[in-house]
C-alpha positions as CSV (number, residue, x, y, z in Angstrom):
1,X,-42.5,187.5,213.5
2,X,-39.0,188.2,211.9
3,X,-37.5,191.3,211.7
4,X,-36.0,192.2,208.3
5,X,-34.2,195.4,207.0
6,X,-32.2,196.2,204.2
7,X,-28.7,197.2,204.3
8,X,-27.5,199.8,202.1
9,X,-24.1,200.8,200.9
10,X,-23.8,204.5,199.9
11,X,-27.1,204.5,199.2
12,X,-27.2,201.0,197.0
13,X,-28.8,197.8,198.5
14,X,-26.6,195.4,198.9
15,X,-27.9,192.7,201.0
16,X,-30.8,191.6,203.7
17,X,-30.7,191.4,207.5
18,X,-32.9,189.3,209.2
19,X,-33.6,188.6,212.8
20,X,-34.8,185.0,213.2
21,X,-35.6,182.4,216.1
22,X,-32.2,180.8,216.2
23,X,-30.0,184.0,215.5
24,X,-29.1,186.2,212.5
25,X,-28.5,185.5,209.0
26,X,-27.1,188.4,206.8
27,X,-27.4,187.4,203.0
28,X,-25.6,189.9,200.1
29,X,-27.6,190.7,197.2
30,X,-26.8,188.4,194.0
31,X,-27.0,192.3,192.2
32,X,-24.7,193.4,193.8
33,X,-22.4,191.0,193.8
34,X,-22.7,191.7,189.6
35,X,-22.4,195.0,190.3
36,X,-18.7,194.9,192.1
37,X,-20.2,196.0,195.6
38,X,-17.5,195.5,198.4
39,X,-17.4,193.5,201.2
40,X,-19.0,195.1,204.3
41,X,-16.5,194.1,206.3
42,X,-14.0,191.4,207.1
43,X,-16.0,189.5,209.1
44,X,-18.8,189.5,206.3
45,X,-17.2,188.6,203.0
46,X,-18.7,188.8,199.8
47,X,-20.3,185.8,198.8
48,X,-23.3,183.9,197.8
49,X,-24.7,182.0,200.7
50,X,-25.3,183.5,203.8
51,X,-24.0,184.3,207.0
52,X,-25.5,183.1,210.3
53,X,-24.9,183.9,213.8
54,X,-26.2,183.1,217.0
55,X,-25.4,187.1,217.7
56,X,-26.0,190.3,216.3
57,X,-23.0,190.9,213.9
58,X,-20.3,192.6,215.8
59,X,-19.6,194.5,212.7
60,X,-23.5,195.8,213.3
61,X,-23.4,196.5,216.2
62,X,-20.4,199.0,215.7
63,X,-23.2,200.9,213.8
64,X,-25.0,201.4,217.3
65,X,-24.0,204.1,219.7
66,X,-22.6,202.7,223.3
67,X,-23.3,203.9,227.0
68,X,-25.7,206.9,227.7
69,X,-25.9,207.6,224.3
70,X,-27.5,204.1,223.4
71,X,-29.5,204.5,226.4
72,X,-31.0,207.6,225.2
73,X,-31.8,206.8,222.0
74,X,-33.2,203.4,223.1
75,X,-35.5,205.8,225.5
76,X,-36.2,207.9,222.5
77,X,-37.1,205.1,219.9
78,X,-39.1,203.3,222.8
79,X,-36.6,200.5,222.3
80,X,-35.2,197.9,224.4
81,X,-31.6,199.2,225.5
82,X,-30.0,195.4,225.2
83,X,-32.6,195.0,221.7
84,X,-29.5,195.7,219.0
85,X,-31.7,194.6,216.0
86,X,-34.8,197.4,217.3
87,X,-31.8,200.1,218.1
88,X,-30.3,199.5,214.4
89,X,-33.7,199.4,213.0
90,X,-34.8,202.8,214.5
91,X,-31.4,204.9,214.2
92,X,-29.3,203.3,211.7
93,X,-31.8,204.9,208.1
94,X,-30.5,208.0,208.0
95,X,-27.8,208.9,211.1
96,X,-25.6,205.8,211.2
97,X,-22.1,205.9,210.8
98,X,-20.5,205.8,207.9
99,X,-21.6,204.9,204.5
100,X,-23.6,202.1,205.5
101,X,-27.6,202.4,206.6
102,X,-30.2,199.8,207.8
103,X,-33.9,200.4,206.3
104,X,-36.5,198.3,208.3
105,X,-38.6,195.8,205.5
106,X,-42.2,194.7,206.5
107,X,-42.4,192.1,209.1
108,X,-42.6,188.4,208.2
109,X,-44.0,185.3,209.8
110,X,-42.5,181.9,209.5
């Protein structure tokens, strides 16, 4: 199973997450390129084809809270303290940092 989620930027989609057996591949929306969305980040330009990782995204995992914070809410969630992609699915929809938020997508099996 691959965990998927949908990254929003002030509230407009703007591009997919997924978590798959080799890593993590974070693809921007083609609408949103049309649209004049900006870059996440540095270290995710705006582009067509997507970016892999063997890692969670470091700019990602900025999102997620560090020390005995992360450990609570990984004890609150019922999530893996060291599980970044579970942490940012279950606190990143509504209380994340920032403009950006991370909405958990059905499952998919490949």
């Amino acid at each position: 199973m691959n965990r998927r989620a949908e990254i929003r930027l002030h509230g407009e989609p703007v591009g997919l997450l997924e978590e798959l057996a080799d890593g993590f591949r974070f693809t921007y929306r083609e609408d949103a390129q049309r649209r004049g969305a900006r870059a996440l980040s540095a270290s995710l330009p705006l582009r067509i084809e997507p970016h892999h990782g063997s890692r969670l995204f470091p700019f990602f995992e900025g999102l997620l809270a560090e020390g005995e914070l992360r450990k609570l809410q990984a004890r609150q969630a019922r999530v893996a303290e060291d599980d970044s992609f579970g942490l940012l699915l279950a606190t990143c929809a509504e209380d994340a940092p920032g403009a950006v938020t991370v909405h958990a997508l059905a499952e998919t099996t490949r």
